[in-house]
ROTOR-189771 format. One record per residue (C-alpha): residue in three letters; y, x, z. Coordinates in steps of 0.05 Angstrom, whole numbers, padded with zeros to 5 digits, always signed. Each point is the difference from the previous one (the first is absolute). Layout:
# ROTOR-189771
ALAYXZ...
//
This chain:
# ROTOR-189771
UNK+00000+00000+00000UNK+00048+00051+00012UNK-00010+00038-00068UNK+00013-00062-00025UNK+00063-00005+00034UNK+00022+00065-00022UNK-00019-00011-00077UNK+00044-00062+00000UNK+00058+00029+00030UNK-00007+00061-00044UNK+00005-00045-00059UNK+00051-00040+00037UNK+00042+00056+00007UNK-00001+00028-00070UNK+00031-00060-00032UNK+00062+00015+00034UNK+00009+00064-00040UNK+00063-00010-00044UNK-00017+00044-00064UNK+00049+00019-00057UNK+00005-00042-00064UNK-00037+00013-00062UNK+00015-00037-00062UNK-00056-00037-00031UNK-00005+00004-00079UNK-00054-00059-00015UNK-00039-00046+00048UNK-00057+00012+00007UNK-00071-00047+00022UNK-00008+00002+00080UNK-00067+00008+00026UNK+00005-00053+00071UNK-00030+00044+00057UNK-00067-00025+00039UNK+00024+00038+00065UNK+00032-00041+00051UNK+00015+00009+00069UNK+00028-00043+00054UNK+00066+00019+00032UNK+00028-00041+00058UNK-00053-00053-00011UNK+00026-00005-00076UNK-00053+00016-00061UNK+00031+00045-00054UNK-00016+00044-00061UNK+00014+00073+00004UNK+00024+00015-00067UNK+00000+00068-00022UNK+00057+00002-00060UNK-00022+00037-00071UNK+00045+00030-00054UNK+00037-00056-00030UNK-00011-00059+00047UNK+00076-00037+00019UNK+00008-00045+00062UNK+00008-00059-00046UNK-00077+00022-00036UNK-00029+00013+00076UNK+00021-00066+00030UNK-00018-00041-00067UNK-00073+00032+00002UNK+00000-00031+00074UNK+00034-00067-00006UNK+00055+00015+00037UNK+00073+00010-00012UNK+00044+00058+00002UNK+00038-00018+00060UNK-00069-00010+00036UNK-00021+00079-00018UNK+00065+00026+00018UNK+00010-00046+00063UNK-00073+00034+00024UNK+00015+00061-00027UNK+00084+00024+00012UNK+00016+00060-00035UNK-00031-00027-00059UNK+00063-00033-00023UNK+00020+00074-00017UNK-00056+00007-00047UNK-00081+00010+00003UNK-00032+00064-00012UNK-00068+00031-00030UNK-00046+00004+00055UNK+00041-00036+00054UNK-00041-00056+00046UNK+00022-00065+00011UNK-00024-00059+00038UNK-00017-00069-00047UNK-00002-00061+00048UNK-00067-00034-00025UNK+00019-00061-00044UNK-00060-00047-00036UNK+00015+00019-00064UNK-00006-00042-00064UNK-00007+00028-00077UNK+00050-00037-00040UNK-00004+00000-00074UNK+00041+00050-00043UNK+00067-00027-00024UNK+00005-00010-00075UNK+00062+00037-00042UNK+00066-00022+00031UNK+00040-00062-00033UNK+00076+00026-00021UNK+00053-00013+00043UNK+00035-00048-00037UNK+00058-00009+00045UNK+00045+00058+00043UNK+00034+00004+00067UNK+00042+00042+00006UNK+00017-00022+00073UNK-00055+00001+00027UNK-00035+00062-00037UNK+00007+00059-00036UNK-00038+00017-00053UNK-00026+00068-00014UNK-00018+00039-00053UNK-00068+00036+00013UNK-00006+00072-00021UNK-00060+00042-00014UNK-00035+00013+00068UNK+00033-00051+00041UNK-00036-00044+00060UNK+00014-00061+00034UNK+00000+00044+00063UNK+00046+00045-00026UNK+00049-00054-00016UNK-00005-00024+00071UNK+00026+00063+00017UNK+00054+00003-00044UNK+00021-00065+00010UNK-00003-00012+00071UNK-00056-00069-00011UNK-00072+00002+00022UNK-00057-00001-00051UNK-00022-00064+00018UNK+00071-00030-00011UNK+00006+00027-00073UNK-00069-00023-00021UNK+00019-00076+00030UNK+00057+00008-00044UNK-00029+00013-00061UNK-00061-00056+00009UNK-00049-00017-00053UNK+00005+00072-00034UNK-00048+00063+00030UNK+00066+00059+00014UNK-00057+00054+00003UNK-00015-00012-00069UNK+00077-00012-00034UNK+00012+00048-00059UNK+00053+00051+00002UNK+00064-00029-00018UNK-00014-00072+00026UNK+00047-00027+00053UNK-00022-00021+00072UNK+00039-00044+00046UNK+00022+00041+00069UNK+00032-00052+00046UNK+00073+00007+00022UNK+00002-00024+00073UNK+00039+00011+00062UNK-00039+00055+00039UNK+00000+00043+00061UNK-00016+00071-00024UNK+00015+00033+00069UNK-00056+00066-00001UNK-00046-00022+00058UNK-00021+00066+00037UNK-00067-00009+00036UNK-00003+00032+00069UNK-00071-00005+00002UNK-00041+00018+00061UNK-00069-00013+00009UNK-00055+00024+00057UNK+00007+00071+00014UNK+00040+00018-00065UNK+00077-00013-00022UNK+00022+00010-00073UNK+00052+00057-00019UNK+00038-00012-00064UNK+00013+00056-00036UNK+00076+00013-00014UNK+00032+00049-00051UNK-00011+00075+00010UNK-00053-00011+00054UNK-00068+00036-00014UNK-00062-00005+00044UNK+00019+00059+00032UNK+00065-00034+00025UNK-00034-00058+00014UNK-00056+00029+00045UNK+00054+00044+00030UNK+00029-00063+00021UNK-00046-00038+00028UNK-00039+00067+00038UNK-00054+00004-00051UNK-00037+00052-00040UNK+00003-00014-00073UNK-00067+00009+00010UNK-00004-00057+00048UNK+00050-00051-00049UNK-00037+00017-00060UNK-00073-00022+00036UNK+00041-00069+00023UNK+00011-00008-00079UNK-00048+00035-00042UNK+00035-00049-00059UNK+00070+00030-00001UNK-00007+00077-00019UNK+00072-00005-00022UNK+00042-00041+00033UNK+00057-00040-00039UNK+00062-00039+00020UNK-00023-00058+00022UNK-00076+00009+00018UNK-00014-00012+00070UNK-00046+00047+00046UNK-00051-00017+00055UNK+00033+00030+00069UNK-00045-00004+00053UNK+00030-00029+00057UNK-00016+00044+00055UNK+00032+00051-00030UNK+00060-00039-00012UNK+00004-00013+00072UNK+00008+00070+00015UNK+00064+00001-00041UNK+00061-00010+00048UNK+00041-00061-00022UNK+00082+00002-00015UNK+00035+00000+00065UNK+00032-00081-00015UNK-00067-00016-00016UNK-00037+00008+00079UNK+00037-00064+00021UNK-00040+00013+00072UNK+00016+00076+00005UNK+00067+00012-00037UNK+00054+00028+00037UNK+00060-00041+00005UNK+00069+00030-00029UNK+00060-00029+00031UNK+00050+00004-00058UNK+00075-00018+00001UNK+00018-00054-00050UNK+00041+00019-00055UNK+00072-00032+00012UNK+00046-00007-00056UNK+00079-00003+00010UNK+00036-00059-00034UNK+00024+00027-00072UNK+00070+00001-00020UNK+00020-00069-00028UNK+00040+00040-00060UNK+00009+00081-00024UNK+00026+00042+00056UNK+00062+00040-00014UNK-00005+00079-00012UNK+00053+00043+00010UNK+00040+00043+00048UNK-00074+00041+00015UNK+00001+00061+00039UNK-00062+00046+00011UNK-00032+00061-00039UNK-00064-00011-00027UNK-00061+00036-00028UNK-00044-00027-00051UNK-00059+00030-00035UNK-00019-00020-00076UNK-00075+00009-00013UNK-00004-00010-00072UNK-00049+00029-00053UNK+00055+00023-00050UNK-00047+00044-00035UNK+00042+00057-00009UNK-00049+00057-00018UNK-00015-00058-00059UNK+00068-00017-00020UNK+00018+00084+00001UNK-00048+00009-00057UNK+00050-00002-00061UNK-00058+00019-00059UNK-00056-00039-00022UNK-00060-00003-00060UNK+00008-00040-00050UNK-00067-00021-00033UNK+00018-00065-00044UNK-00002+00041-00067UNK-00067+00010-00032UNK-00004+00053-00054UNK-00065+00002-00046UNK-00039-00056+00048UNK+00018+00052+00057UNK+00049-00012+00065UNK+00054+00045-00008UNK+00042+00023+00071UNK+00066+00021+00012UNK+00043+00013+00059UNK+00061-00032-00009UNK+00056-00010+00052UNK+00024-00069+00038UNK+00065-00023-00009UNK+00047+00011+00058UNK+00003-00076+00027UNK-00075-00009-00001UNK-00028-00019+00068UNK-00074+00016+00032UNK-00023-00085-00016UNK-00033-00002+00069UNK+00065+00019+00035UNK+00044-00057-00032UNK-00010-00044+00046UNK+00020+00039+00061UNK+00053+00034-00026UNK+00033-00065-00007UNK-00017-00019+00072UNK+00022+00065+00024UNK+00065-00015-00043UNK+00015-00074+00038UNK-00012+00037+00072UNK+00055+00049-00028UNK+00047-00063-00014UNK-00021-00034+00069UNK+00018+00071+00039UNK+00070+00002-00042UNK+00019-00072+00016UNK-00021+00007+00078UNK+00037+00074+00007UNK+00072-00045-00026UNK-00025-00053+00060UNK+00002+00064+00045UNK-00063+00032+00012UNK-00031+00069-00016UNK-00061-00005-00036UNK-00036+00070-00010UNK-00052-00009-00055UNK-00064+00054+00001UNK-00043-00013-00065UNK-00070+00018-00004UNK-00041+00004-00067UNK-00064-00043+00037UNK-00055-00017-00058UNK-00077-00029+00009UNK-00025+00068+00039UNK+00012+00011+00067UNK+00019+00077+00007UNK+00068-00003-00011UNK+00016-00052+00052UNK-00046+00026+00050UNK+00037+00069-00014UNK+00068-00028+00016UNK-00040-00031+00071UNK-00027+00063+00011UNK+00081+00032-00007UNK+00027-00051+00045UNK+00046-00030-00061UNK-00012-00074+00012UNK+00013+00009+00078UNK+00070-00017+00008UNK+00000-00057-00052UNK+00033-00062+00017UNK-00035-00037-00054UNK-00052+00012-00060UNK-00003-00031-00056UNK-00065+00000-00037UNK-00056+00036-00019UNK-00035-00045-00047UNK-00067+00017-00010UNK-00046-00029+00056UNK-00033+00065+00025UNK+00073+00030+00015UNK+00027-00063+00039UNK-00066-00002+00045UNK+00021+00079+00016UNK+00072-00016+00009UNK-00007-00060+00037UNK-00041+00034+00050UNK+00046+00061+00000UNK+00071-00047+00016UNK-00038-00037+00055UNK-00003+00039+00042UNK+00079+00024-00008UNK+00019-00071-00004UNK+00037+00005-00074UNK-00008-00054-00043UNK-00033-00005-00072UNK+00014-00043-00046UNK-00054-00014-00068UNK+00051-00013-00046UNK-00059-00020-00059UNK-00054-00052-00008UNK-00062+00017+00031UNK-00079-00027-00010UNK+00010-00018+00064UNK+00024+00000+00069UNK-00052+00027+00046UNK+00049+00062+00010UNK+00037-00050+00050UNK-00051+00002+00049UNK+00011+00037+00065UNK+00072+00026-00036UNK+00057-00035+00035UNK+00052+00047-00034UNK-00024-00013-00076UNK+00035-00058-00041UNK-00031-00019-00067UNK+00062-00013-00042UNK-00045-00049-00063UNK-00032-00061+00031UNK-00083+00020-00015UNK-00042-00040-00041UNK-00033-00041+00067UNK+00078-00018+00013UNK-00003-00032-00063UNK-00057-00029+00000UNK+00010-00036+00071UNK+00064-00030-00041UNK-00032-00017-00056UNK-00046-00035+00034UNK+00045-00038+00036UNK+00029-00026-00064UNK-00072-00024-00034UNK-00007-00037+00071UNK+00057-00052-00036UNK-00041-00012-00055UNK-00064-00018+00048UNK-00017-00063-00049UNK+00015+00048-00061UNK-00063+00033-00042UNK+00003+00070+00021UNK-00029+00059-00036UNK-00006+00065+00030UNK-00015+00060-00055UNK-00025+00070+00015UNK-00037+00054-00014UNK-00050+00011+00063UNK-00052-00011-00038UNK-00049+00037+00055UNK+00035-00039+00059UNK+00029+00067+00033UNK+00068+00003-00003UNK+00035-00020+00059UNK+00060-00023-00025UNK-00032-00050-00035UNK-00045-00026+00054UNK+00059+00009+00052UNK+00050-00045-00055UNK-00050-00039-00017UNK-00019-00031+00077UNK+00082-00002+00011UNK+00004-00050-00057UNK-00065-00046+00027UNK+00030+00007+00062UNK+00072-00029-00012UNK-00036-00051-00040UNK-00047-00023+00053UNK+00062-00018+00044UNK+00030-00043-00052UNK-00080-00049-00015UNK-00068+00007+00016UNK-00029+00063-00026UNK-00059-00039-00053UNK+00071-00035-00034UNK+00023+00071-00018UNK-00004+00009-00067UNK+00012+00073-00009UNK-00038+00035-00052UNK-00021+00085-00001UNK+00003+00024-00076UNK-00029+00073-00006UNK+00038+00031-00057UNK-00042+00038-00048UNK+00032+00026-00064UNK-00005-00031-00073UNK-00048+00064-00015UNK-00056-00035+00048UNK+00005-00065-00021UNK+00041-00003-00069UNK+00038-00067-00011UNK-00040-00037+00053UNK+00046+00035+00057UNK+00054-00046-00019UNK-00046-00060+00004UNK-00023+00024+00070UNK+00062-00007+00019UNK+00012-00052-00031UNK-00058-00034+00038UNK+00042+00008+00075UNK+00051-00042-00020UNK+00013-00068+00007UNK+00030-00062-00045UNK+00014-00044+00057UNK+00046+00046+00047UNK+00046+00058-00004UNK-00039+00060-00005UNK+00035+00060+00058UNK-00027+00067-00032UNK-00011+00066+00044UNK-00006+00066-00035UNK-00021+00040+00055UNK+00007+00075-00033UNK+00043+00047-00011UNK-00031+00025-00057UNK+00050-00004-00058UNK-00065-00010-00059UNK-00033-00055+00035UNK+00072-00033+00016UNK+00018+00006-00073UNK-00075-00030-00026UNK+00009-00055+00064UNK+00068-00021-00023UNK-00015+00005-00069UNK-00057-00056+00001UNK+00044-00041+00062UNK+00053-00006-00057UNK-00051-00021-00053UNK-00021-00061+00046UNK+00060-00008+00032UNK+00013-00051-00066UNK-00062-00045+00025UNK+00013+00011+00074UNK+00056-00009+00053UNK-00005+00071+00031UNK+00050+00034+00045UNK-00015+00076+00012UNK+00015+00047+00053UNK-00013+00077+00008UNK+00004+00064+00041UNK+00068+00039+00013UNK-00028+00051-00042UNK-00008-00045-00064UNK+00083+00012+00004UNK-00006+00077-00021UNK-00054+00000-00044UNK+00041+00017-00061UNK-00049-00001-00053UNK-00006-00074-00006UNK+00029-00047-00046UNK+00051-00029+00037UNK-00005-00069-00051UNK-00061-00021+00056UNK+00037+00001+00056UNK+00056-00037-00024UNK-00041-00047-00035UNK-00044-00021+00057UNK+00053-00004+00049UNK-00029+00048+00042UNK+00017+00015+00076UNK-00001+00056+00032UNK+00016+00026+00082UNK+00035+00069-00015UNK+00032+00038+00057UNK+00063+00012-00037UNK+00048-00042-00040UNK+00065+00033-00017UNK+00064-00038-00016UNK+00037+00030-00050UNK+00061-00041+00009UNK+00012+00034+00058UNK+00060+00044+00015UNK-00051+00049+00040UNK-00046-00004-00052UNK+00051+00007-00052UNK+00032+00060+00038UNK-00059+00031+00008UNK-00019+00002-00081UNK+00067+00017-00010UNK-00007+00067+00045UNK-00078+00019-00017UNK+00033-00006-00072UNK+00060+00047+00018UNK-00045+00053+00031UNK-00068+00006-00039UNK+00026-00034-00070UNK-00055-00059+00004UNK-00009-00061+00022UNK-00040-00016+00046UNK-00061-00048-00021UNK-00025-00065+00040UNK-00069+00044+00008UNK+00034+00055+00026UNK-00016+00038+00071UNK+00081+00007+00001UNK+00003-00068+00034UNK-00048+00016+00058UNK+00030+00069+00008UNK+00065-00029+00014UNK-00026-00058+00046UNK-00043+00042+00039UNK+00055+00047+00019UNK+00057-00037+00015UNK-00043-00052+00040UNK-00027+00054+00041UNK+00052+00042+00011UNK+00052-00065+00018UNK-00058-00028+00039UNK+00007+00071+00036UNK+00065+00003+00009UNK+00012-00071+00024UNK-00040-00022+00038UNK-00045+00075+00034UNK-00072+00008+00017UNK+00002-00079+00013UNK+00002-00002-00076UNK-00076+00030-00014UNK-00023-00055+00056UNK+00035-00053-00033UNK+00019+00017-00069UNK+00014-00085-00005UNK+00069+00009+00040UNK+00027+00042-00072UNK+00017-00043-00063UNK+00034+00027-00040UNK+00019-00002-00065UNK-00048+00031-00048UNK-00002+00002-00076UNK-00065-00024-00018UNK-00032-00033+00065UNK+00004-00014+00066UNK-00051+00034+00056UNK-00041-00044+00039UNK-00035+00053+00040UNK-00057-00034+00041UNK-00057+00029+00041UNK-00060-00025+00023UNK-00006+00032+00068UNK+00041+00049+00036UNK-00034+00064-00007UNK-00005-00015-00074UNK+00059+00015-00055UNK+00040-00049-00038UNK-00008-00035-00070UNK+00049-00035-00051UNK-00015-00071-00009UNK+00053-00009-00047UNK-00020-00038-00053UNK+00040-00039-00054UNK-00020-00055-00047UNK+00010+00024-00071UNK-00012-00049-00058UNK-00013+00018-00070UNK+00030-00065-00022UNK-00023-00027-00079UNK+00088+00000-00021UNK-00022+00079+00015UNK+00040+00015+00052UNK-00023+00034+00068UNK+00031-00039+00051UNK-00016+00000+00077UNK-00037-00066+00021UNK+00038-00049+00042UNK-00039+00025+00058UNK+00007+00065+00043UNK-00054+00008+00044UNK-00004+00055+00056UNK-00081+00015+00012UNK-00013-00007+00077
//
């Protein structure tokens, strides 16, 4: 009885194992299985699956449905593999006779279906993939004709319908074992090493898996896992508890705060990667010519205006901190500049530590690169100077346990927790959320993703959502039909709220591309990152003609007299204008808000940077912490519309994240 026992829970078990998908190229005759077992009191067919086989094949061999094989078998709905077990529930099953050749579909709708093209190769399971429907659901929708036997180029219904397509993740547990799926860039080494193994050990607990993908799932034994010692919040019992002092925020000035009559003498570091030893290198090879079929070279020299491209930018930042320190030395104040040539490596600013050159600064101002801010940050904590990131970031995890570091661009989880605050007013709205996570691992989309259900679930009931997950894949994978996928999210009968969750300027142009293309069928209103703003490549015609909205930290007034004023002396003193894009802007804002803030109002100031407002050329700091002994983050974001009359205007609304 006990062996018994053992064998069923060992088959039990090994359905649970989520394997990687495998496309099937022709369906193929399934040979029903005589072994059966009983689990929990329940009869079922172990079925081992062949080269081939789909889930829509397996369950019609067994006279069940789809929904029945994945509902007893979870990480199926990813995808079956060769040699991968799953459990059949034992169903009295009944030969029916073959259906004879189809009748033509006389009559279309386009409302309820669309109607594909099938190319050489193609399976019903693989358009359940692709179009986000269940097998079972496309052969009910195509009744009287046999889909498995349709010749190429004849067109199947897919149902349009209003669908969930939230990625369930499947914590699974069971007996003595928990499941580990396997994320990007872990190995079984890594995996082992987690969990206190041997590989040795992990590879015995799944003799199936020699090379573990994204995705795949791996027996842990739980003993083992035991020994592991759990995340400090996570020992509700045993954690200790950390008394922390609330964050208090001072009321904010009702209108801009005057600046002038300063006094004080200040000291600011610029960390900057200029590029110097790069932009000092006046000669370079020309290869464009080719003589005979042959490149020729030649070392010609640069004229004496050009400029190291990766430098650009900052030069023009450094150049609006120069304005900034000229207009606040007329208010009064002394402003020493000490400028420091600060690029992706970390020797030359751990040099200028080591030489005590940072020491008595009053403020910094940069470095850019990640790697150099983590070094700095730790280095000015301790001194108590402040350090200000004046670009955008991948994110903000620099802020933790850094009081003195402000984060000058809002990071993409500011706007997202505003963006989703927005879809929120369109709770009764189809909503379509596109991106690119195709193996479910980026946390950006998973974090944005839960913010939006979230603020939806307080507006209805969570099963009256209708908010639908498109996965973008290019037109390479799936030619025309990728506009048709799309196609299939959207909805006749409501206003369709479209998402494009990337900042990836191809997939953005493709996306926007196909949302104009339907936008003549459908009602659709789009919205998009901050960075869809500066993604210069793009045809501007899409954003104009799809009204598009977009949170942007910055919004700059040209009417203006600072604004004007400011042009007028950037123009005077490096012969160029200054362009909406540029780092000028920032340069200038960062600087004189700092130093005024300084000035003004003291150390109180870096507590409470929310007591200064003043008047800034291109935003207006909302600098906002999330506990005390962590640093401060612009939630400044502004409304910009991309109106159809194309214009860019600022929406009526100008919301402050919180």
């Amino acid at each position: 009885m006990m062996n018994i026992k053992i064998t069923c829970r060992a088959f039990f078990i090994s359905v649970f194992l989520l394997i990687i998908l495998l496309p099937s190229f022709s369906q193929v005759v399934v040979e029903r299985s005589e072994e059966k077992v009983i689990i929990s009191g329940t009869p079922y067919y172990v079925h081992l699956v062949k080269k081939g086989e789909t889930a829509y094949s397996i369950s019609k061999a067994y006279g069940i449905t789809v929904e029945e094989l994945t509902k007893e078998n979870p990480p199926s709905v990813y995808g079956i593999n060769e040699g991968q077990a799953l459990r059949i529930p034992v169903r009295e099953i009944t030969d029916t006779p073959s259906v004879r050749s189809e009748p033509v579909r006389t009559r279309k709708d386009e409302s309820k279906y669309i109607y594909h093209k099938l190319q050489p190769g193609e399976t019903i399971y693989q358009l359940s993939k692709s179009y986000g429907v269940s097998e079972n659901e496309i052969i009910s929708s195509n009744s009287g004709r046999d889909v498995t036997k349709l010749p190429v180029g004849a067109e199947i219904a897919v149902p349009r319908r209003e669908f969930m397509t939230d990625r369930q993740e499947f914590a699974v547990q069971e007996g003595n074992y928990i499941f580990h799926k396997v994320l990007r860039g872990e190995s079984l080494s890594s995996i082992a090493e987690k969990y206190g193994l041997s590989v040795k050990d992990l590879r015995k607990e799944n003799r199936n898996i020699r090379f573990p993908q994204v995705g795949d799932y791996l027996r842990i034994p739980v003993p083992k896992v035991a020994e592991i010692p759990l995340p400090e919040e996570m020992i509700a019992d045993t954690a200790k508890i950390v008394s922390e002092e609330p964050v208090v925020i001072l009321p904010r000035p009702a209108g801009y705060i005057p600046v002038r009559n300063l006094e004080g003498s200040f000291d600011v570091a610029v960390l900057l990667p200029f590029y110097l030893r790069e932009n000092a290198v006046r000669t370079d090879i020309d290869s464009s010519k080719i003589v005979k079929g042959k490149k020729t070279y030649k070392l010609v020299s640069r004229s004496e205006d050009w400029i190291y491209p990766r430098s650009i930018g900052f030069i023009e930042m450094y150049q609006g901190i120069l304005i900034a320190a000229d207009t606040l030395r007329t208010l009064g104040l002394n402003i020493n500049l000490h400028v420091f040539d600060i690029k992706n490596d970390t020797v030359e600013l751990r040099r200028l530590i080591r030489k005590g050159s940072l020491a008595v600064m009053d403020l910094i101002i940069g470095p850019v690169y990640s790697s150099n801010l983590e070094i700095i940050t730790d280095y000015a904590r301790d001194l108590g100077i402040p350090v200000v990131s004046p670009v955008p970031l991948f994110n903000n995890s620099a802020l933790t346990g850094n009081p003195g570091l402000f984060i000058a661009n809002a990071s993409l989880e500011v706007a997202q927790n505003r963006l989703a605050r927005k879809l929120s007013e369109y709770y009764d709205k189809n909503i379509v959320f596109i991106h690119t996570d195709s193996a479910g691992v980026d946390p950006d989309v998973k974090r944005f993703k839960e913010k939006i259900i979230t603020e939806l679930s307080n507006r209805l009931p969570y099963e009256e959502i209708k908010f639908k997950e498109f996965m973008f894949f290019s037109r390479s994978a799936f030619d025309n039909d990728s506009i048709n996928r799309l196609g299939h999210t959207l909805s006749y009968d409501t206003e369709n709220i479209i998402v494009i969750a990337t900042e990836d300027a191809p997939v953005i142009s493709e996306a926007l591309m196909n949302i104009f293309a339907l936008s003549r069928k459908y009602n659709v209103n789009v919205f998009g990152y901050p960075a869809m703003r500066g993604l210069v490549n793009l045809d501007p015609k899409y954003f104009f003609d799809l009204d598009l909205l977009i949170y942007s930290p910055y919004w700059i007034d040209y009417s203006k007299k600072d604004v004007m004023h400011f042009s007028t002396i950037f123009r005077k003193k490096f012969l160029t204008e200054p362009g909406e894009m540029s780092y000028a802007w920032i340069g200038y804002d960062v600087a004189y808000y700092f130093l005024s803030g300084l000035a003004i109002h003291g150390n109180e100031f870096l507590i409470h940077p929310e007591i200064h407002n003043p008047d800034l050329l291109h935003t207006e700091f909302d600098f906002r912490r999330k506990s005390i002994n962590d640093g401060f983050e612009n939630q400044k974001l502004y409304p910009v519309r991309f109106t159809r009359d194309y214009e860019v205007k600022l929406a009526s609304e100008v919301v402050t994240g919180q």
